[in-house]
N, C-alpha and C positions, 0 to 999 in steps of 0.2 A: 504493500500500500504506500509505505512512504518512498522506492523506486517510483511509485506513476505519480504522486505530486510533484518530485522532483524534474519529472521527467516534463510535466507541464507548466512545473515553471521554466524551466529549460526553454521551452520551444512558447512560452505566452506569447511573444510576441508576431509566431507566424499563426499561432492558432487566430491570433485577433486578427489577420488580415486574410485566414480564410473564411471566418465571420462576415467580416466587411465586405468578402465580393460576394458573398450569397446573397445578403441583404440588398446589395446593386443588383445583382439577376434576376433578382423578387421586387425589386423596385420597393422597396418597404420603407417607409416612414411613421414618424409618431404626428403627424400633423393634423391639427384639427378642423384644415382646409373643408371637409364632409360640412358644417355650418352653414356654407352655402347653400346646400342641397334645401335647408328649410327657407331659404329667400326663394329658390326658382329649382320647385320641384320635377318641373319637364324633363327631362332628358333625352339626347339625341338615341343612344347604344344603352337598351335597358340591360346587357351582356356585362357593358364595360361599368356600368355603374353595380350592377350586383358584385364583381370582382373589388370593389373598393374595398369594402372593407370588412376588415379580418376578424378582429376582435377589439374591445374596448370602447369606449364615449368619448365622445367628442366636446370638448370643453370648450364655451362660449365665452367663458370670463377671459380666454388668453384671447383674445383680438389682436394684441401687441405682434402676436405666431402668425396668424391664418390668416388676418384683415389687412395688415403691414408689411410684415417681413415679407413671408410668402408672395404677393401680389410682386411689393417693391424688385425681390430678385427678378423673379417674372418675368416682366419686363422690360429686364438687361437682354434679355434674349430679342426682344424687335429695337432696343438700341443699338445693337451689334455689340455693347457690354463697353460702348464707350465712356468715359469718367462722368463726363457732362449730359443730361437728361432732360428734357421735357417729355417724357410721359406721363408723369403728375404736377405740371405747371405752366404758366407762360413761359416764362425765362428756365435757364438751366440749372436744375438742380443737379450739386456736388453728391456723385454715388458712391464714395468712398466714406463720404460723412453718415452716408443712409443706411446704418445698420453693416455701413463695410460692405457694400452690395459686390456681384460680382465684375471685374474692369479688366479689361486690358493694359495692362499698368506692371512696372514693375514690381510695384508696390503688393501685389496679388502671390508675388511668390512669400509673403509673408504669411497668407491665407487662404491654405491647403486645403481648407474645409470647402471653398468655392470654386477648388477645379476642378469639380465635376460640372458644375454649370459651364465652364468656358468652354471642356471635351464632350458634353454629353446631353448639353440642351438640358431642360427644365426636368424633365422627369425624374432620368436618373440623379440629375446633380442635386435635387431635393432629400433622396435617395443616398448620395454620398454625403451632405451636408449634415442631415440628421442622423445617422448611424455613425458616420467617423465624428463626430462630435460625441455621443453618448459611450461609443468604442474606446475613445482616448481618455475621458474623464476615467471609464475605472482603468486602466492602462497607468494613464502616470500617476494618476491615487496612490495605486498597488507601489510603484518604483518610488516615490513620494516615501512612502511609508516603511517600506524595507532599508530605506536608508534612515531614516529617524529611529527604526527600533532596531538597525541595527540585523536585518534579517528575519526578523521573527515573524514567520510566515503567517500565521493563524490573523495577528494583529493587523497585518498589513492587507488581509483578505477583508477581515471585515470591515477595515478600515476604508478601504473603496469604495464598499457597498455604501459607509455612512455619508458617504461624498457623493458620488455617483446616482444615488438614488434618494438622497434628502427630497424632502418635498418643499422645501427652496428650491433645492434644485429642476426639480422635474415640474414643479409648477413656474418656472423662470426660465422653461425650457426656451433655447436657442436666439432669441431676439437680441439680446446685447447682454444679461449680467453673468450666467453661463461661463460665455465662451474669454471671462476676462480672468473669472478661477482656471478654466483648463490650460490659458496660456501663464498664468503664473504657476503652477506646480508644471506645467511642462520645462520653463524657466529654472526652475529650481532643479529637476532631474539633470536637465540637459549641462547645468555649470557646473553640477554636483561630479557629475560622469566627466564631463570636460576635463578636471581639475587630479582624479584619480583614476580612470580608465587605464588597466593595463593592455591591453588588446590597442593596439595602435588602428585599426580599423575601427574601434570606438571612437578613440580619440578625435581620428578623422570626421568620423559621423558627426560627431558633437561639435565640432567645428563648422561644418558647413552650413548644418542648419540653426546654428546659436544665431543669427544676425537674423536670418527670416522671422522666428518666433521673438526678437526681441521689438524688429517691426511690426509684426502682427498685433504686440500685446501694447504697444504704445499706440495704434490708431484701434484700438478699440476702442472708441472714446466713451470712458461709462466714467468718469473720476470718481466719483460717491463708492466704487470697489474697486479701481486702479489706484488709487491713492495706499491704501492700508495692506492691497496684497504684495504691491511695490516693496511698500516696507518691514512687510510680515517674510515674504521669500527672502529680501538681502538680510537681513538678521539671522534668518533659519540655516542658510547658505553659509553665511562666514561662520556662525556655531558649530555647523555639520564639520566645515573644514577644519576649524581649530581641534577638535575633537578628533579628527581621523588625520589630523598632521602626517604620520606616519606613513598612510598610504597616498599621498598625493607621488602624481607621477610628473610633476609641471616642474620646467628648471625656465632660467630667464633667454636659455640660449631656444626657448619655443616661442618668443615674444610673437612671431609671425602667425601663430594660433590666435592670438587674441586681436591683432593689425587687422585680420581677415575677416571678422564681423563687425567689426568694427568700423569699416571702412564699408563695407555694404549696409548699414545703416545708416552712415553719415552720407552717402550719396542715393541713399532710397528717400529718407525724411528731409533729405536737402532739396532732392527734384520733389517732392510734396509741396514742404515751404513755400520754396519758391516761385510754384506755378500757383498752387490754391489758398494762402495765406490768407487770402480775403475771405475766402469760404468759411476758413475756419474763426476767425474773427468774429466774421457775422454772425455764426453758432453762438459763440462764447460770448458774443453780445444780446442773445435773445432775452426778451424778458423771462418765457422761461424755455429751458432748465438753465439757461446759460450765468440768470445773474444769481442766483441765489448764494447765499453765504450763511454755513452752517457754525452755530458755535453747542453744538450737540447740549444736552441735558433734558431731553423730550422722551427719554425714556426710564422705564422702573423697573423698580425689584424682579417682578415675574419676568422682563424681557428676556433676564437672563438663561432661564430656564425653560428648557422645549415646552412649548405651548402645547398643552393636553387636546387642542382639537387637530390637531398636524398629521395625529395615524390617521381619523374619517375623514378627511376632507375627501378622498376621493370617492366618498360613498356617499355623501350628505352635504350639500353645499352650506358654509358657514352663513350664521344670522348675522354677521357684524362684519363692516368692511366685505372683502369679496375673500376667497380661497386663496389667491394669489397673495394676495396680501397677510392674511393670516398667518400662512406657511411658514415653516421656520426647519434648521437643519434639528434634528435629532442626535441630543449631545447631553453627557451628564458634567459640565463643565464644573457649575456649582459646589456638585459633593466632592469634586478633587481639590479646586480651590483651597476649602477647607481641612482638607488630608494631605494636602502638597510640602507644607511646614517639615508635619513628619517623614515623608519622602526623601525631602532634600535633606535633612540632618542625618539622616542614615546613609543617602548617599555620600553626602561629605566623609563620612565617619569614614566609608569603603575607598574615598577617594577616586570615585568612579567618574568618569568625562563626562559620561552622558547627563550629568547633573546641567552641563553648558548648557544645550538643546533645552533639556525643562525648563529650568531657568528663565533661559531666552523667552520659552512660550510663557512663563507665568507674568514676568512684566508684562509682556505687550498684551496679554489679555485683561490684565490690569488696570493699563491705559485706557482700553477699549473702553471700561468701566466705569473708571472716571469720565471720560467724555460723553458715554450716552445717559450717563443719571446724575452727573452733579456737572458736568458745561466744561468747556473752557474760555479763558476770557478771548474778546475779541482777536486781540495782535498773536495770543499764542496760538489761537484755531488759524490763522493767518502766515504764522513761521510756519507752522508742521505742515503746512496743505489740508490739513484736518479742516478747514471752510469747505473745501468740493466735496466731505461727504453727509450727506443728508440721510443716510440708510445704513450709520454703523451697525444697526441690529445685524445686518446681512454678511457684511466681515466678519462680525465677532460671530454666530453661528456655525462661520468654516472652522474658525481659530480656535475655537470651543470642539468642533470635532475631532483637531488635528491635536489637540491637549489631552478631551478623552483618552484617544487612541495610545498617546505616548505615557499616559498616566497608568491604564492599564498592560502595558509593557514596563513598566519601570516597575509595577509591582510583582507581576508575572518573574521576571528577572532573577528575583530574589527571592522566587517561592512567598511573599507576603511576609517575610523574615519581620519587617517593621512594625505590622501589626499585629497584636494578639488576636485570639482565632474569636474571642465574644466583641473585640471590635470591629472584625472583618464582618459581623452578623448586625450589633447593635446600629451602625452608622450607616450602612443603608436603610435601616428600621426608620430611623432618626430623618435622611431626605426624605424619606417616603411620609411621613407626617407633616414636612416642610411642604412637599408635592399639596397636603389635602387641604394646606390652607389657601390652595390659589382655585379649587370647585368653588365657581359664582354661581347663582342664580342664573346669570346669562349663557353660564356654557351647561347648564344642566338643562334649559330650554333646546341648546341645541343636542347634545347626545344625556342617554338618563345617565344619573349618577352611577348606575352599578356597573357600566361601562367605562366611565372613569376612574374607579376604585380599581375596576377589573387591570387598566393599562396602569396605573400609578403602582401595583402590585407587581404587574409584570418589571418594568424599571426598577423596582426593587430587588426583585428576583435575581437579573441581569449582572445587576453590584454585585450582591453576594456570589454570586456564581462567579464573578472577577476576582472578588477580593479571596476566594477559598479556592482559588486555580482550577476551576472546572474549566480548561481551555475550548474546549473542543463545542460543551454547552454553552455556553459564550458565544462564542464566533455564532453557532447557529443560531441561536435566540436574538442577536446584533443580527444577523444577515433576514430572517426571518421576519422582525421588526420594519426594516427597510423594506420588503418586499411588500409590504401588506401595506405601508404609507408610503410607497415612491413607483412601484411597478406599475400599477393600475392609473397612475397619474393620466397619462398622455395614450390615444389608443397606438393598433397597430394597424398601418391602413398602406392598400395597394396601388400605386397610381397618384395621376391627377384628374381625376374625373370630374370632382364637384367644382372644378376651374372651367374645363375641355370641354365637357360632355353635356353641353346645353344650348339649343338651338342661339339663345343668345351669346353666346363664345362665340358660336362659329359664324355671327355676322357679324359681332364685333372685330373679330381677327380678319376676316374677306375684304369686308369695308376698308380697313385698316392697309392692307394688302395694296388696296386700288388707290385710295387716299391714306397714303403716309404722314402727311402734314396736316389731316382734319383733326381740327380741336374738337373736343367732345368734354359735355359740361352734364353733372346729375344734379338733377335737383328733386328737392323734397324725398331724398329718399335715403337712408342708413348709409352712415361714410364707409362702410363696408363695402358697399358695390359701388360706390367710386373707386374705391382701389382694384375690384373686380374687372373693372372697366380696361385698366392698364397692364392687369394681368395677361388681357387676353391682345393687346400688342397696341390700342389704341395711345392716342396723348386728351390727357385727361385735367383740365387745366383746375380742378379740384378735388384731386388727389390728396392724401397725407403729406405734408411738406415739414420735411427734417429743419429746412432754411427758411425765414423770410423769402417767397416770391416777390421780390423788388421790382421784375419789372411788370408784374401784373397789378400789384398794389400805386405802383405809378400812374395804372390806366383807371384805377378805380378810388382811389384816396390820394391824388395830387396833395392833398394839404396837412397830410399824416394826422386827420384827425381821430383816425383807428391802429393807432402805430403801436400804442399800449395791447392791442387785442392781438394785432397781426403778426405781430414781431416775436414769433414764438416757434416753438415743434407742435404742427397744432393740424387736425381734422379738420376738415370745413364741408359744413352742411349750406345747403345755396337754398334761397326761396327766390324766385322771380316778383318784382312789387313795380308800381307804380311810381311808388315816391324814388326819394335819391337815396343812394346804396348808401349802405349804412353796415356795422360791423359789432358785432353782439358776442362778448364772452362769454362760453358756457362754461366751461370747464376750463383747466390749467393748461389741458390739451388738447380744446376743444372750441373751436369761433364757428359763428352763424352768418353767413352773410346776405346780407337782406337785399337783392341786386335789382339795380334798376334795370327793366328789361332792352332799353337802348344800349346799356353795358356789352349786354351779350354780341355788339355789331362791333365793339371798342377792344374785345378779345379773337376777334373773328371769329365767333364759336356756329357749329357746322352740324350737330350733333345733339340732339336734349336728350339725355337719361331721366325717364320720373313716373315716378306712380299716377301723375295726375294730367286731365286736358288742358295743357299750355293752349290749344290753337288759337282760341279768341281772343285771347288776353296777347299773343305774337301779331294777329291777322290785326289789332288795334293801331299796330305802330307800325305799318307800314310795310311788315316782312311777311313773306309765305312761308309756311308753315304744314310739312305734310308728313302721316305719320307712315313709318317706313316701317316697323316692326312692333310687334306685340309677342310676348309673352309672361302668362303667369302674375297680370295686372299690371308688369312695366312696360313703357312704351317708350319707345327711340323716334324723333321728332326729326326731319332734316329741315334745318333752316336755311333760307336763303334769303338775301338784302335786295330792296331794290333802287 
């Protein structure tokens, strides 16, 4: 038995890339794109639509996945995957800034996850995108974790799983916070093996691709979790190394190792800079998310501790805030916190290295601490870059995983030497009554209490089973935990059908075909089939806009007296009116625009998408107005001026 573990850690890494081409042969994704299906249940191929989908639901809360991402990639396929875009606006929006969409760029070889779209068009690269992203999360987890415990294989299994399948994670699937943890523990592998690799074909490896991943993870642009994993991986990394001093294999006469990623980032992010600097400006000048300034203390006591509705959410959608939001990683950070004292004075005693690494993670989860429940002042949230994050719960949730996991390795270690066997019993007892004072009223409206007694017992269980070295029941009961709150998360579906396979695709993409440069505008109807619109090859000049469209806002608010609404990452829902257009905030990410119908001749719009009869209210002002397609109560209008 332990010849075939051995044997498959041995070979993980080819195993996970014959996973990965299956998954491409099967076209398989977790996408919640099927959503569509309930806007416009027609279908062209009742065949290709029965093959969609496999197993699992489809989640409506993640829009950020199916209504954005998805559509925005989409897209790049009838740009030709140029940087600069109008298929969701007048002027051109920057597709690098848009979720990192797919480009022709050099900048792409930082973002592996999108060459399946530039080889393989929209299907598969959907296909490679979300399966080599969920692939690599437990992948460098697993190397992640063998290097922090030191090899210990059970810890570093489950340890994946708690990453890999958090429901942070999987309810935060793919759109941008994701993919900014897998390039920082890829980061951290990859400098870790850089610096110690005896295999000079490692070494190599680690080499060449050190500069793409460090491109990749610097235009992810999320700062609110580039900020803290930045400075959580360089702490972990120079701990790991001091600690294994011994086995680095780096002398100064390899400086040309380090010259070589180095030099392909400074002229990757140098041709960025300097062609798109203005793009990125105008981002970071948006009202939102660009100006915000966090000086944390907006969170409490329970933050710290995995939120007892985090196993059902995929079974029961939360009464408060949305799933998404609720979600939190699954971590017992808390109860080690308070056992870490004893940890570290025994390792001292042993004079053991590994104390570095704890250590390291207990400050900085410390800090974590201080900043989301007692603040920091102005100028220091302002030195540390701790201003760009507004969502420390979400770092500290990883760093809380990755403390777990070395906490219980550090006890494992020493067989529990530190603690007596009625403490190894009494002080899980002891969280587990800390667990009962956080059952409200409100979380007992959403699941009964004996269901949460039931899970507060099991996390008990868990401890002890850690703290009396029951390895093996650990790891399962850890991996088991994760399955039942992370697996069910996102379903498993075949294809793109609820895109493709709808009489209205395939006149939007025809139309699209014959007129390349018709503008196409939706009105009155869910900003979901605006981006639907673009999905299927059209230019949709009310689309999701990552940037200010400046020069559409030029045609329509000369006097910037909608500059506070527009000037943001923001949906836009369109009503056609009479009066003058005018500009209505909904949400932080969300404006209405109330458009004069003469507007629509000032965008040169060619196109109406909308539930409702525009003709009379068009045939008023001059222009014809005929309706060219119907389905499933939406109707596509062509206008024309005269």
């Amino acid at each position: 038995m332990k010849s075939r573990i051995n044997n498959l850690i041995k070979w993980r890494w080819l195993i996970a890339l014959i996973a990965f081409i299956l998954c491409l042969i099967f076209k398989l994704h977790g996408s919640s794109m099927g959503m569509y299906n309930t806007f416009l249940p027609t279908v062209t191929d009742q065949k290709e639509a029965d093959k969609y989908s496999v197993i699992g639901t489809d989640r409506a809360i993640r829009t950020d996945e199916w209504a954005v991402q998805i559509p925005t990639f989409f897209s790049q396929y009838y740009n030709d995957y140029n940087i600069m875009s109008k298929q969701m606006s007048v002027g051109a929006e920057n597709m690098i800034l848009d979720y990192f969409a797919p480009v022709k760029s050099i900048v792409t070889l930082g973002k592996p996850l999108n060459w399946g779209y530039l080889f393989f068009g929209n299907e598969v690269g959907l296909s490679w995108y979300w399966c080599g992203q969920l692939i690599l999360l437990f992948m460098t987890a697993f190397e992640l974790f063998m290097i922090l415990t030191n090899r210990c294989v059970k810890a570093s299994v489950f340890g994946s799983f708690m990453i890999a399948l958090s429901p942070c994670i999987q309810w935060w699937f793919l759109p941008h916070m994701p993919i900014v943890f897998l390039y920082g523990v890829a980061l951290f592998d990859i400098g870790y093996y850089f610096f110690t690799a005896k295999n000079k074909w490692i070494r190599w490896l680690m080499t060449i691709i050190a500069g793409p991943i460090v491109l990749g993870f610097a235009l992810s642009i999320f700062p609110s979790c580039q900020v803290p994993v930045a400075i959580i991986v360089v702490v972990l990394l120079i701990m790991c190394l001091i600690r294994d001093k011994q086995s680095i294999e780096f002398s100064p006469k390899q400086w040309y190792r380090i010259a070589i990623p180095m030099v392909f980032v400074c002229i990757s992010m140098g041709y960025f800079i300097i062609n798109y600097s203005n793009d990125l400006m105008a981002e970071m000048n948006t009202v939102y998310p660009g100006k915000r300034v966090s000086v944390g203390g907006d969170n409490s006591i329970t933050d710290l501790f995995t939120a007892l509705s985090s196993i059902f959410l995929p079974y029961r959608d939360i009464n408060v805030a949305n799933n998404s939001e609720a979600s939190t990683f699954i971590q017992f950070a808390p109860f080690f916190i308070v056992l870490f004292p004893k940890i570290a004075r025994f390792y001292r005693e042993k004079d053991d290295r590994d104390l570095l690494v704890g250590k390291a993670i207990f400050i900085m989860i410390l800090v974590q601490i201080v900043f989301m429940c007692a603040g920091f002042t102005t100028i220091l949230s302002q030195i540390t870059f701790f201003k760009y994050i507004n969502r420390m719960k979400i770092p500290y949730g990883w760093l809380a995983v990755i403390f777990t996991v070395w906490c219980i390795y550090a006890i494992w270690k020493y067989k529990g030497q530190m603690f007596k066997k009625w403490e190894k019993i009494l002080y899980p007892c002891l969280f587990g009554g800390v667990y009962c004072t956080f059952i409200t009223d409100e979380l007992t409206q959403y699941v009964s209490a004996k269901y949460i007694l039931a899970e507060i017992v099991l996390f008990v269980f868990i401890l002890i089973s850690a703290m009396l070295q029951f390895r093996k029941l650990t790891s399962c009961l850890i991996i088991g935990v994760m399955c039942i709150a992370g697996i069910t998360v996102n379903p498993i579906r075949h294809g793109i059908s609820p895109i493709t396979n709808h009489p209205i695709s395939q006149f939007i993409e025809s139309t699209s075909k014959n007129e390349p440069d018709a503008k196409w505008i939706a009105v009155d109807v869910n900003f979901t089939l605006n981006n639907f619109i673009m999905a299927n090859g059209a230019q949709v000049v009310n689309g999701t806009n990552f940037l200010p469209d400046f020069d559409k806002w030029k045609l329509l608010d000369k006097a910037n007296l909608y500059e506070e609404s527009w000037n943001r990452y923001a949906h836009q829902l369109v009503t056609i009116v009479d009066d003058s257009t005018s500009v209505a905030l909904e949400q932080n990410d969300s404006i209405h625009v109330y458009l004069n119908v003469e507007d629509l001749k000032k965008m040169d719009i060619e196109y109406v998408f909308t539930q409702t009869d525009i003709s009379s209210q068009i045939a008023e002002h001059n222009m014809e107005c005929d309706e060219v397609f119907e389905q499933d109560g939406y109707h596509v209008y062509q206008i024309s001026y005269n």
